[in-house]
PDB file with SEQRES, HELIX, SHEET and CRYST1 records, atoms N, CA, C and O in Angstrom:
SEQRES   1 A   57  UNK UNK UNK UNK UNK UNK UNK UNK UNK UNK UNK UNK UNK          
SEQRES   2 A   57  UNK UNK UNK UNK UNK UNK UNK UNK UNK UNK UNK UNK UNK          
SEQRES   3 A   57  UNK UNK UNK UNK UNK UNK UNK UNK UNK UNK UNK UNK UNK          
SEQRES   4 A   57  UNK UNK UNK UNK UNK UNK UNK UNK UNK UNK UNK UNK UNK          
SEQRES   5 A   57  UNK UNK UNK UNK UNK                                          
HELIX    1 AA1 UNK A   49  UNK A   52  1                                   4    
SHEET    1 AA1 3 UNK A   8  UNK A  12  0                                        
SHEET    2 AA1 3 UNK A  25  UNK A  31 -1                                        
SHEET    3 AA1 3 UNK A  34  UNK A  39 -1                                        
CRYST1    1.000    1.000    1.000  90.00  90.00  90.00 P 1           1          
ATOM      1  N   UNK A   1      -5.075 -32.015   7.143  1.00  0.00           N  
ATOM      2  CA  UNK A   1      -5.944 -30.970   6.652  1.00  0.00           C  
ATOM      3  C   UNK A   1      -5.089 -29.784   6.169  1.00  0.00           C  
ATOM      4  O   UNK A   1      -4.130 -29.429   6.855  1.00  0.00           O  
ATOM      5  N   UNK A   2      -5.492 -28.951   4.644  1.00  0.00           N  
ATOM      6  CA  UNK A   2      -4.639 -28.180   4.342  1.00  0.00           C  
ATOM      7  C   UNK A   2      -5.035 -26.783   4.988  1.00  0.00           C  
ATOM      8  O   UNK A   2      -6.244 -26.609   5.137  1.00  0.00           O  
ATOM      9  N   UNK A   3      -4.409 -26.037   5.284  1.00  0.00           N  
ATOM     10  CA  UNK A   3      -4.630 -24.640   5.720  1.00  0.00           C  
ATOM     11  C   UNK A   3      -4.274 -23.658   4.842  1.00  0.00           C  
ATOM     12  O   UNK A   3      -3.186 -23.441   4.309  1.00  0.00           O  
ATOM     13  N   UNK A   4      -5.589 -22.945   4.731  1.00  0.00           N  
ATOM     14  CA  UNK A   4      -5.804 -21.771   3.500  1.00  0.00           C  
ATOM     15  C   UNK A   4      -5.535 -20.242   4.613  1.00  0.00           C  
ATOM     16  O   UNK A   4      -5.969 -19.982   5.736  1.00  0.00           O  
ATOM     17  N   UNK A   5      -4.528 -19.389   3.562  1.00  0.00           N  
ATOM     18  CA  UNK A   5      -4.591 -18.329   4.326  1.00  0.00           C  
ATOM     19  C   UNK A   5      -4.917 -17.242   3.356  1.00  0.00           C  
ATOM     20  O   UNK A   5      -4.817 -17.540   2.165  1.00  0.00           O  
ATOM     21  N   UNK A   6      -5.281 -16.057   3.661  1.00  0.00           N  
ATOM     22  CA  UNK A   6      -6.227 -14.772   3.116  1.00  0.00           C  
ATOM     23  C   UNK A   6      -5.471 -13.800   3.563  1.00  0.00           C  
ATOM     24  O   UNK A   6      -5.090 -14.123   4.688  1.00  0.00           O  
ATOM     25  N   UNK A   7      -5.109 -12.901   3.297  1.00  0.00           N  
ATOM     26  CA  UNK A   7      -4.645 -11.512   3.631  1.00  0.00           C  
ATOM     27  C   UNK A   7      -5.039 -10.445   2.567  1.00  0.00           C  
ATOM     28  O   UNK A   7      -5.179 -10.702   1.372  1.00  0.00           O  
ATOM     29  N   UNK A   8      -5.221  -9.083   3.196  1.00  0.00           N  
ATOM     30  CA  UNK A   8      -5.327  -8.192   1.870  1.00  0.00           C  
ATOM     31  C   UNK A   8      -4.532  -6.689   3.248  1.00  0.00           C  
ATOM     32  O   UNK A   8      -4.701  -6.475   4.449  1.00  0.00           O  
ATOM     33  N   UNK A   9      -3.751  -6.068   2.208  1.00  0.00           N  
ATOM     34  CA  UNK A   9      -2.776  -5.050   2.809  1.00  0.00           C  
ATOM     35  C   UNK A   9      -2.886  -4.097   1.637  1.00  0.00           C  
ATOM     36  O   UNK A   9      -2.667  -4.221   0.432  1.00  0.00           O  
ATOM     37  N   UNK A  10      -3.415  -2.828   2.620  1.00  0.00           N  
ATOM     38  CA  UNK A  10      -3.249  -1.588   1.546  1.00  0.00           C  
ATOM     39  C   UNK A  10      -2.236  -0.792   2.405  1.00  0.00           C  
ATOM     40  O   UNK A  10      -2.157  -0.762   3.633  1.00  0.00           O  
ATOM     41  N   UNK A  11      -1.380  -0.071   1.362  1.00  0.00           N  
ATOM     42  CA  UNK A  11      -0.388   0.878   1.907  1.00  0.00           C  
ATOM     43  C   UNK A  11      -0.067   1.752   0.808  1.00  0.00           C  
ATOM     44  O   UNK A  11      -0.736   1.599  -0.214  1.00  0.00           O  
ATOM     45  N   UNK A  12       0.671   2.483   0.816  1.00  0.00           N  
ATOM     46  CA  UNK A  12       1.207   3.937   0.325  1.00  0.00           C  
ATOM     47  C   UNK A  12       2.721   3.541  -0.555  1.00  0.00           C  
ATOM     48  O   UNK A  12       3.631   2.832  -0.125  1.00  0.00           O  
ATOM     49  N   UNK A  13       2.673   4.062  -1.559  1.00  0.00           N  
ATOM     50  CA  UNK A  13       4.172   4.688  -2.543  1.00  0.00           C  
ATOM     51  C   UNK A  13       4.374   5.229  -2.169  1.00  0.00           C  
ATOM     52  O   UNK A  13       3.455   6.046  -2.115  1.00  0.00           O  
ATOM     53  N   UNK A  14       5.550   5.659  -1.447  1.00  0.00           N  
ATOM     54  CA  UNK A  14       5.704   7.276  -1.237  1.00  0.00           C  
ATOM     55  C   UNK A  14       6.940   7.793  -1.646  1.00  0.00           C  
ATOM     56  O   UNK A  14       7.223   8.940  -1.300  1.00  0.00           O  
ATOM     57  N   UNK A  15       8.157   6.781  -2.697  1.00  0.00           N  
ATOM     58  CA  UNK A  15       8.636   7.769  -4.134  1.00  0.00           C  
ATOM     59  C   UNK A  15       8.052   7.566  -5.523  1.00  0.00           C  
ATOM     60  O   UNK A  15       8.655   7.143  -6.509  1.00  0.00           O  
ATOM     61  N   UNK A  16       7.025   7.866  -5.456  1.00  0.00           N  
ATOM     62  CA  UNK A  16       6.241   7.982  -6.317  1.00  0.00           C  
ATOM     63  C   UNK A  16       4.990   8.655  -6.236  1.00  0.00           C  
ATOM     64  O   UNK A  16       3.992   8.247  -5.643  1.00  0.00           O  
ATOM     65  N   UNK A  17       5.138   9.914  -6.994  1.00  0.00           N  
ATOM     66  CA  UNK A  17       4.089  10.952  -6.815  1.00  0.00           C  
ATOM     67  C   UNK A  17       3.116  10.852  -8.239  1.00  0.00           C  
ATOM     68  O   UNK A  17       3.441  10.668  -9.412  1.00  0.00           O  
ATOM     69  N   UNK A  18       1.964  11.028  -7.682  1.00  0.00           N  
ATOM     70  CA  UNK A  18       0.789  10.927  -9.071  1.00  0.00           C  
ATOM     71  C   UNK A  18       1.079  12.286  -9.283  1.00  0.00           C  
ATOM     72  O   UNK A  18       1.846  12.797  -8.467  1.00  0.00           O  
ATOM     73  N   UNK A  19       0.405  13.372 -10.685  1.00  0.00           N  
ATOM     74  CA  UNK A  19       0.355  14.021 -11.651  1.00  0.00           C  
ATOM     75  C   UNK A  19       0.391  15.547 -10.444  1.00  0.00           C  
ATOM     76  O   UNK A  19       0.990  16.623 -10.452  1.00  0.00           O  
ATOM     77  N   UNK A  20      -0.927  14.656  -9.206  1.00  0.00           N  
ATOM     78  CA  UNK A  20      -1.246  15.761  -8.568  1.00  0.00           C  
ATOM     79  C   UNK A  20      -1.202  16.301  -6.962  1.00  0.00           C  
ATOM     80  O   UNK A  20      -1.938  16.773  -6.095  1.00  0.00           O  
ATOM     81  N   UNK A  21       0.631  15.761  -7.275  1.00  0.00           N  
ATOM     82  CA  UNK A  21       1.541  15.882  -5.963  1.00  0.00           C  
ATOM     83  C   UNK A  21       0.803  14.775  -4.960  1.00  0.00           C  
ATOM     84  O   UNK A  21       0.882  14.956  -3.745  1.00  0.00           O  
ATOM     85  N   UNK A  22       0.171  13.765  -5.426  1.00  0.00           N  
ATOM     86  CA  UNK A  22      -0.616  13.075  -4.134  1.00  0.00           C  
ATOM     87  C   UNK A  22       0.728  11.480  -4.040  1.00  0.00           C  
ATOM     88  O   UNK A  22       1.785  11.421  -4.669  1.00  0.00           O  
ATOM     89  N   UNK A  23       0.227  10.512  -3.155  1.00  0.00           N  
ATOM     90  CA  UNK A  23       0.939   9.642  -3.393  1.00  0.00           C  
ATOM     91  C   UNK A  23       0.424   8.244  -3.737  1.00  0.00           C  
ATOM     92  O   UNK A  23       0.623   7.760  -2.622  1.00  0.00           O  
ATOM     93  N   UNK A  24      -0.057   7.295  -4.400  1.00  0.00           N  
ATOM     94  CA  UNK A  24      -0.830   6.403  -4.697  1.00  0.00           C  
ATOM     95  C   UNK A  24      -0.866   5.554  -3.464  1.00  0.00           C  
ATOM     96  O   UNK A  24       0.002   5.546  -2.592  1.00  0.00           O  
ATOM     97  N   UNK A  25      -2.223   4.672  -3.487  1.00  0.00           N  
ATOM     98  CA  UNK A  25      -2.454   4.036  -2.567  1.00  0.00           C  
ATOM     99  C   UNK A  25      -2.544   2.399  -3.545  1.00  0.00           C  
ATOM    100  O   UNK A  25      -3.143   2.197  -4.602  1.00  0.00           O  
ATOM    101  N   UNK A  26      -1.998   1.764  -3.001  1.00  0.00           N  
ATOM    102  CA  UNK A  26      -1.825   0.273  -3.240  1.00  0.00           C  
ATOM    103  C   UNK A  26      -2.475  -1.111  -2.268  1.00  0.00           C  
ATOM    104  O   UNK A  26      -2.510  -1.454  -1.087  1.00  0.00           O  
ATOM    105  N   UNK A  27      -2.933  -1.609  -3.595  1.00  0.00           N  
ATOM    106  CA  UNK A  27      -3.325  -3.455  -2.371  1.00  0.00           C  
ATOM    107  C   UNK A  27      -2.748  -4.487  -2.693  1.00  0.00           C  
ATOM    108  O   UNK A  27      -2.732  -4.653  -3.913  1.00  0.00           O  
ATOM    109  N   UNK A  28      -2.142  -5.451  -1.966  1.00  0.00           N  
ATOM    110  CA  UNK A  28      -1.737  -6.790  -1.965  1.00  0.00           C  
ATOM    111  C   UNK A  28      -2.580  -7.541  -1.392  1.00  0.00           C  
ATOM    112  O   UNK A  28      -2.804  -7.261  -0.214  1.00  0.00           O  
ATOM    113  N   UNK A  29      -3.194  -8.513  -1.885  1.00  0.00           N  
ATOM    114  CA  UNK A  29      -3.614  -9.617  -1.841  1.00  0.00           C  
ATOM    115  C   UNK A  29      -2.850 -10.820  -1.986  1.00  0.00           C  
ATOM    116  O   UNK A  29      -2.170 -11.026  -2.992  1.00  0.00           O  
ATOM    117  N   UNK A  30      -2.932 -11.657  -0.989  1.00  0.00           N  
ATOM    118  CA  UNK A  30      -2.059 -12.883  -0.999  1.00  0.00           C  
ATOM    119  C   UNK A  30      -2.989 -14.218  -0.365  1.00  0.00           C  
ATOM    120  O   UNK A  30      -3.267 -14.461   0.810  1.00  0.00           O  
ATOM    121  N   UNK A  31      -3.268 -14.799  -1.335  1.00  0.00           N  
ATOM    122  CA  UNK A  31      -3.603 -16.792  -1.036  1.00  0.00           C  
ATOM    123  C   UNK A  31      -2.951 -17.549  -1.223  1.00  0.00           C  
ATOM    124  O   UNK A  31      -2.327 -17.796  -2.255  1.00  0.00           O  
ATOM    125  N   UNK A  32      -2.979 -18.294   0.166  1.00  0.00           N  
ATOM    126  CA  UNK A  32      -2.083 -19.055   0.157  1.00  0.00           C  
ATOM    127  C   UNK A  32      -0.152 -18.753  -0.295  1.00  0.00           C  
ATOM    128  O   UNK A  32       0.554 -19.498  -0.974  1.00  0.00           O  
ATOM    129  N   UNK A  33       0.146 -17.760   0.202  1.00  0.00           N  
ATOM    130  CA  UNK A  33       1.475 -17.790   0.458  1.00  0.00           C  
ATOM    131  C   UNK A  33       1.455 -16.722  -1.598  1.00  0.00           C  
ATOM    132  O   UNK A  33       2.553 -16.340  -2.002  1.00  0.00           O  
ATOM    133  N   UNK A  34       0.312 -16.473  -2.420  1.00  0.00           N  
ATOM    134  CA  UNK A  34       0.928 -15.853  -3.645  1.00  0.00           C  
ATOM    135  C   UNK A  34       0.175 -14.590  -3.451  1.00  0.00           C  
ATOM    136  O   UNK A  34      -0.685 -14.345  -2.605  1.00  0.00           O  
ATOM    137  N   UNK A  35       0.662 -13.818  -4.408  1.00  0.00           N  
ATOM    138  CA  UNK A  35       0.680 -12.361  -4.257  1.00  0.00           C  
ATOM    139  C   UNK A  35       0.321 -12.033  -5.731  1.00  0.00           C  
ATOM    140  O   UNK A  35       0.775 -12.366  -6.826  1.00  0.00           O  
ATOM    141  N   UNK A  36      -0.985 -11.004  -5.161  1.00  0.00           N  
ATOM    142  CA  UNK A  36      -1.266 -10.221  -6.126  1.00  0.00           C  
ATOM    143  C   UNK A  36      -1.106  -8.368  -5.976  1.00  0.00           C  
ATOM    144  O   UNK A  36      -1.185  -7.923  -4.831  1.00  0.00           O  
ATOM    145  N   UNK A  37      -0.959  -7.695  -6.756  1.00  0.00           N  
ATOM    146  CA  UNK A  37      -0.149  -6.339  -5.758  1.00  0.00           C  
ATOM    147  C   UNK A  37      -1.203  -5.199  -7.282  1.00  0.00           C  
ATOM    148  O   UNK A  37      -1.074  -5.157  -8.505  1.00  0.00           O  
ATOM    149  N   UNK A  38      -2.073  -4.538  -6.374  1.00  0.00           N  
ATOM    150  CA  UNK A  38      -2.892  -3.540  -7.678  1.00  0.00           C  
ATOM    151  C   UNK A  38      -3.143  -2.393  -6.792  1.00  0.00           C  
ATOM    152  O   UNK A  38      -3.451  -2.235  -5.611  1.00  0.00           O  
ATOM    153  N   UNK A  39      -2.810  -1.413  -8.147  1.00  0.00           N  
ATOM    154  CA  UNK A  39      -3.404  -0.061  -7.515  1.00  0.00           C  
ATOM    155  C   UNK A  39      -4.658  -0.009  -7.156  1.00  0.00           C  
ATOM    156  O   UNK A  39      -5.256  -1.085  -7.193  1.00  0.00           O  
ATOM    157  N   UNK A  40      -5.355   1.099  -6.751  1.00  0.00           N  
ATOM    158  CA  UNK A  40      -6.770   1.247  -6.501  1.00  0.00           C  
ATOM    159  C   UNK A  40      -7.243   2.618  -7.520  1.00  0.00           C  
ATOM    160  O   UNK A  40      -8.341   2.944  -7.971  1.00  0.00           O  
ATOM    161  N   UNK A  41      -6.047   3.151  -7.626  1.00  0.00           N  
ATOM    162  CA  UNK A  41      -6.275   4.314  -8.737  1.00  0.00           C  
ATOM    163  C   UNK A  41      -6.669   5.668  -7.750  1.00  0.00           C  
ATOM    164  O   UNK A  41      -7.040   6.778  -8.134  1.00  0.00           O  
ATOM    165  N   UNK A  42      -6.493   5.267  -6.586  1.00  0.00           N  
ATOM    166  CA  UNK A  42      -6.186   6.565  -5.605  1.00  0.00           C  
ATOM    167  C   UNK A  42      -5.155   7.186  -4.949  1.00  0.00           C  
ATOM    168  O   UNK A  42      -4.207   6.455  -4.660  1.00  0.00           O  
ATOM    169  N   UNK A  43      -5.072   8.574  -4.574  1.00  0.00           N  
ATOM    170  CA  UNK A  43      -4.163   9.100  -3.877  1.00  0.00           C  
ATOM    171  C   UNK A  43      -4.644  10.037  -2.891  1.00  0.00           C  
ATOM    172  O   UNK A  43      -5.562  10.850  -3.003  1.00  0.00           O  
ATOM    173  N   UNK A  44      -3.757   9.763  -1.738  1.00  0.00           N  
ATOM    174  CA  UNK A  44      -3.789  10.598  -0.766  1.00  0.00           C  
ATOM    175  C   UNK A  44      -2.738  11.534  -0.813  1.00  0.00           C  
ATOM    176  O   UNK A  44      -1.735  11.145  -1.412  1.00  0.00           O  
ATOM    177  N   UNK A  45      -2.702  12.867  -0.251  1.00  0.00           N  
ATOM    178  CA  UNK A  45      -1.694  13.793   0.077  1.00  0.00           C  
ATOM    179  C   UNK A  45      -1.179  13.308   1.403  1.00  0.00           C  
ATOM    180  O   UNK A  45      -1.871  12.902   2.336  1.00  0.00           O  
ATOM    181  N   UNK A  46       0.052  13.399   1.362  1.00  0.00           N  
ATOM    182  CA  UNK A  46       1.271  12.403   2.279  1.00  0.00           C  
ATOM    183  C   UNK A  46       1.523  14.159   3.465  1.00  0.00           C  
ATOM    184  O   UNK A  46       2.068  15.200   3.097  1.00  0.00           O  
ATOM    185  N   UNK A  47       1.052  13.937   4.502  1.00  0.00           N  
ATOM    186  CA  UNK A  47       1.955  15.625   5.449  1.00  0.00           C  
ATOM    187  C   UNK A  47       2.849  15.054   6.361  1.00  0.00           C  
ATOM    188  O   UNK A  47       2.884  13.959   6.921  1.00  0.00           O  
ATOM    189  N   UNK A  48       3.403  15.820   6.377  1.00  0.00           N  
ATOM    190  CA  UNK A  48       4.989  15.930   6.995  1.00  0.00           C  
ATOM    191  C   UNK A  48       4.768  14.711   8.616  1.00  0.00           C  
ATOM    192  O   UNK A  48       5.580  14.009   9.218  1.00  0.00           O  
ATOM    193  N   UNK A  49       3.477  14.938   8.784  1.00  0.00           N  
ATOM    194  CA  UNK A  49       2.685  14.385  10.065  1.00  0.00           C  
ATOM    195  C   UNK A  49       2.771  12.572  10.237  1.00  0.00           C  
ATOM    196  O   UNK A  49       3.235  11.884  11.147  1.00  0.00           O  
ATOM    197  N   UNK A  50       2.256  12.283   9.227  1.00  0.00           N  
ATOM    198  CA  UNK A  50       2.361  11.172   8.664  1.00  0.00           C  
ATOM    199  C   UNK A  50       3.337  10.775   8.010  1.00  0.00           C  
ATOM    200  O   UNK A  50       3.037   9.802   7.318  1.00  0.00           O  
ATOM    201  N   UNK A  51       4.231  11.047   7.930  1.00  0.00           N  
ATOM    202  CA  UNK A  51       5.494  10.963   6.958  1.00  0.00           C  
ATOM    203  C   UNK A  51       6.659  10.386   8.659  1.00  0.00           C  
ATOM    204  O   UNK A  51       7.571   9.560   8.642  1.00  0.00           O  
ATOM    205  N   UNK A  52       6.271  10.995   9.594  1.00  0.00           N  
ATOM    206  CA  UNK A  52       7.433  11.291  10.715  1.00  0.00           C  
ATOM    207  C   UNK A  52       6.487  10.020  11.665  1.00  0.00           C  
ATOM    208  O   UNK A  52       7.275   9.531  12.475  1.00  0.00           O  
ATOM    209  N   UNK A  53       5.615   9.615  11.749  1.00  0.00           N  
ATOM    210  CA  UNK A  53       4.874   8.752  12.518  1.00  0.00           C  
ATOM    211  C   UNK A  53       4.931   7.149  11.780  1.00  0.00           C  
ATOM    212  O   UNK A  53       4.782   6.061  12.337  1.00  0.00           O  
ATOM    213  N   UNK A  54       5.195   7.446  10.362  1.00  0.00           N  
ATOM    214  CA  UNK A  54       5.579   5.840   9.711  1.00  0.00           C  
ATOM    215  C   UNK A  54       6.802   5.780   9.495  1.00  0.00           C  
ATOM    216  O   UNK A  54       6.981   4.950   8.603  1.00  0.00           O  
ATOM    217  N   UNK A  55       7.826   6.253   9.862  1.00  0.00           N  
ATOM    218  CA  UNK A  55       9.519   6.812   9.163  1.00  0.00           C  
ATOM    219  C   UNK A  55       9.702   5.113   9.986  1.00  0.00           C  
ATOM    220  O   UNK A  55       9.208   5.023  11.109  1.00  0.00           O  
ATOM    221  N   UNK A  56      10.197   4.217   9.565  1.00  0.00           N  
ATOM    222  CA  UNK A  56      10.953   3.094  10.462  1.00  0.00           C  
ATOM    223  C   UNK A  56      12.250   3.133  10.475  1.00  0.00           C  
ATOM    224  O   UNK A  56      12.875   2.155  10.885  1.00  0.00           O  
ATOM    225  N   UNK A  57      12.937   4.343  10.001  1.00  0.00           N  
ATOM    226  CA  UNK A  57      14.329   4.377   9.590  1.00  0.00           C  
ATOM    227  C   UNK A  57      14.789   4.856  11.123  1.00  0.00           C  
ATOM    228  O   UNK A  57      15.978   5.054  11.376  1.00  0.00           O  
TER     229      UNK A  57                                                      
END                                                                             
């Protein structure tokens, strides 16, 4: 039996600033192991808050 897999992942650009200092928000979609990767045409403002709570560096 083949096994189908589904995922969808939204996350953040964050060197890349839209027009209006915000930072775009992005989705990947992936079936079966392929990838589709689209904006949503939104942005959030990124604070220092959130910036220091996702840092994995």
């Amino acid at each position: 039996m083949e096994r189908n897999t589904f995922n969808i992942l939204f996350y953040i650009r964050r060197n890349k600033l839209l027009k209006d200092g915000k930072v775009p928000i992005l989705m990947r979609i992936t079936i079966n192991g392929r990838r589709w990767d689209s904006s949503l045409q939104l942005g959030v403002v990124l604070s220092q808050r959130l910036s220091e709570l996702t840092d994995y560096n």
